[in-house]
C-alpha positions, 0 to 999 in steps of 0.5 A: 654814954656807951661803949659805941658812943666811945667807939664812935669818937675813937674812929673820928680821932683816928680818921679825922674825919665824919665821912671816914670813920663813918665808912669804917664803922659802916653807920650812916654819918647822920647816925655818927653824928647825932650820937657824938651830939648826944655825947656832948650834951650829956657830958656838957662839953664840946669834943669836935671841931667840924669843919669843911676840912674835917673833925678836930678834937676840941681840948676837952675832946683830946682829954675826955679820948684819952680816958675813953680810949682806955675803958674801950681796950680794957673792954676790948681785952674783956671781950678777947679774953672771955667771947668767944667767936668774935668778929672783928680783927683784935689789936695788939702794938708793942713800942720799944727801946732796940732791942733785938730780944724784944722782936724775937719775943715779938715773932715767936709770939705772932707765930702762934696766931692767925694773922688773918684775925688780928693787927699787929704791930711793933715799933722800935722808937725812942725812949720818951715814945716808947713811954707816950705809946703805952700812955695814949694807949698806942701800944699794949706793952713797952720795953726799956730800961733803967739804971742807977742814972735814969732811974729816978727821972724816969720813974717821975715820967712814968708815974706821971704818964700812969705806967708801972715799970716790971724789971725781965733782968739786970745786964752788965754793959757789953761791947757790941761790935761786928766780928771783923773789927780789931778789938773783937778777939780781946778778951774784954775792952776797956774804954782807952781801948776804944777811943779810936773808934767810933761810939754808936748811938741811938738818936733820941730826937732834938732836946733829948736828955741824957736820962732818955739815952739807950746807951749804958754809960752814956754820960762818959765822954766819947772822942767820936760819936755818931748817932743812928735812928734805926738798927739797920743802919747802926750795924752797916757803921759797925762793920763799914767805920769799926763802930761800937756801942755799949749794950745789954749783951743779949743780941739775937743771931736769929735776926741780926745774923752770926756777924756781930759779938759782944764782948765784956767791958772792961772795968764795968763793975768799977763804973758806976751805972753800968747795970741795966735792969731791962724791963718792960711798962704797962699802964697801971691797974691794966687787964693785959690782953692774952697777945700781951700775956704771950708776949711778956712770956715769950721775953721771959723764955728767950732771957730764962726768966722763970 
């Protein structure tokens, strides 16, 4: 079994299909086909569906890709690392919980390459696809968090999913709001202080758990919630109904513009869970590729972590 072989395989994964992963890896299909056949023979499974409609993985196909996928980016980042002059576009994704840190981080990152060369990517998603990207090897790095709430159920997902957690820093909970609203000049808001207003939330999807929340405190009862998959839409609710939500405190000008704060929450250090250890995941024993050794620098010098 090759490199080439698992190159092969990946490619019909993503395409779903001989004739395009054919074209992309610009081999004949006959060619694709029999070293996917002599694959299967030398491993004794059956990795692919064909079908007039396509290439589907078998189970045994879905399990042996997500291995095969991680010795080809460990190879990847080898090549990356040590040859020079290589031809292909290299990749490097980052998943994470939003945070406009992280896409700074992300920007100033890019900034440094030619992007003529290389396939970025970063994706601001829910907490459970922020772990299953790193896991399946969508993403390179995720960045999420944890507290004395969602630690250990967290921890288990990860550990489980092959992930190590590396803690950036440890935030108290802040109010975040837009300068216009009428609790914004208060030197620190309390919780009865909010309960006119509505508590913004990042939706985690049907089913979700209290554990997977991007939200600090977000156990408490809040009289009026309403919940948003994306930042866009989470700051027009701040300015258009007086929104809040509870957050980290580090936000980023540069991006999300001088029209929203933060300010101290009242009776944080009272509350129990009300730290947040940023941090980001990578699967275990990984070779970090040199995008994602920028990348966690470039969070590093943004949140002055030496």
């Amino acid at each position: 079994m090759t490199l080439t072989q698992m190159s092969y395989l990946i490619a019909i994964a993503e395409t779903g299909s001989l004739n395009k992963a054919a074209e992309h890896l610009y081999v004949s299909q006959p060619s694709l086909t029999n070293a996917i056949k002599e694959m299967e023979r030398e491993l004794g499974i059956t990795l692919l569906y064909r079908s007039g409609r396509g290439a589907t993985l078998t189970n045994d196909g879905a399990e042996f890709l997500y291995y095969a996928k991680e010795i080809y980016q460990q190879y990847e980042n080898l090549i990356q690392r040590y040859e020079k002059g290589g031809s292909y576009k290299k990749k490097f994704a980052v998943s994470t919980q939003h945070y406009s840190f992280a896409v700074k981080a992300f920007v100033d990152m890019a900034r440094e390459y030619d992007m003529s060369q290389y396939e970025f990517a970063i994706k601001e998603t829910k907490t459970r696809e922020v772990i299953s990207d790193v896991s399946t090897m969508k993403s390179e790095i995720g960045v999420l968090y944890l507290s004395d709430f969602n630690r250990k159920a967290l921890s288990k997902l990860l550990r489980s999913a092959n992930l190590k957690f590396h803690p950036l820093v440890d935030c108290q909970a802040y109010v975040y709001l837009w300068k216009g609203h009428p609790l914004a000049q208060e030197p620190q808001i309390s919780f009865q202080q909010l309960e006119r207003y509505p508590c913004l939330a990042f939706d985690q999807g049907d089913n979700s758990s209290f554990y997977f929340a991007e939200e600090i405190l977000s156990t408490n009862e809040y009289p009026q919630v309403i919940k948003a998959n994306d930042r866009a839409t989470m700051l027009n609710l701040m300015v258009g109904l007086n929104g809040y939500t509870l957050c980290s405190g580090i936000i980023c000008e540069e991006l999300n513009g001088d029209d929203f704060m933060v300010v101290p929450f009242s009776g944080a250090d009272q509350e129990a869970n009300s730290v947040m250890e940023i941090g980001y995941v990578t699967r275990e024993n990984t070779i970090l590729s040199q995008m994602g050794e920028k990348y966690i620098s470039a969070m590093k010098e943004y949140l002055a972590i030496s």
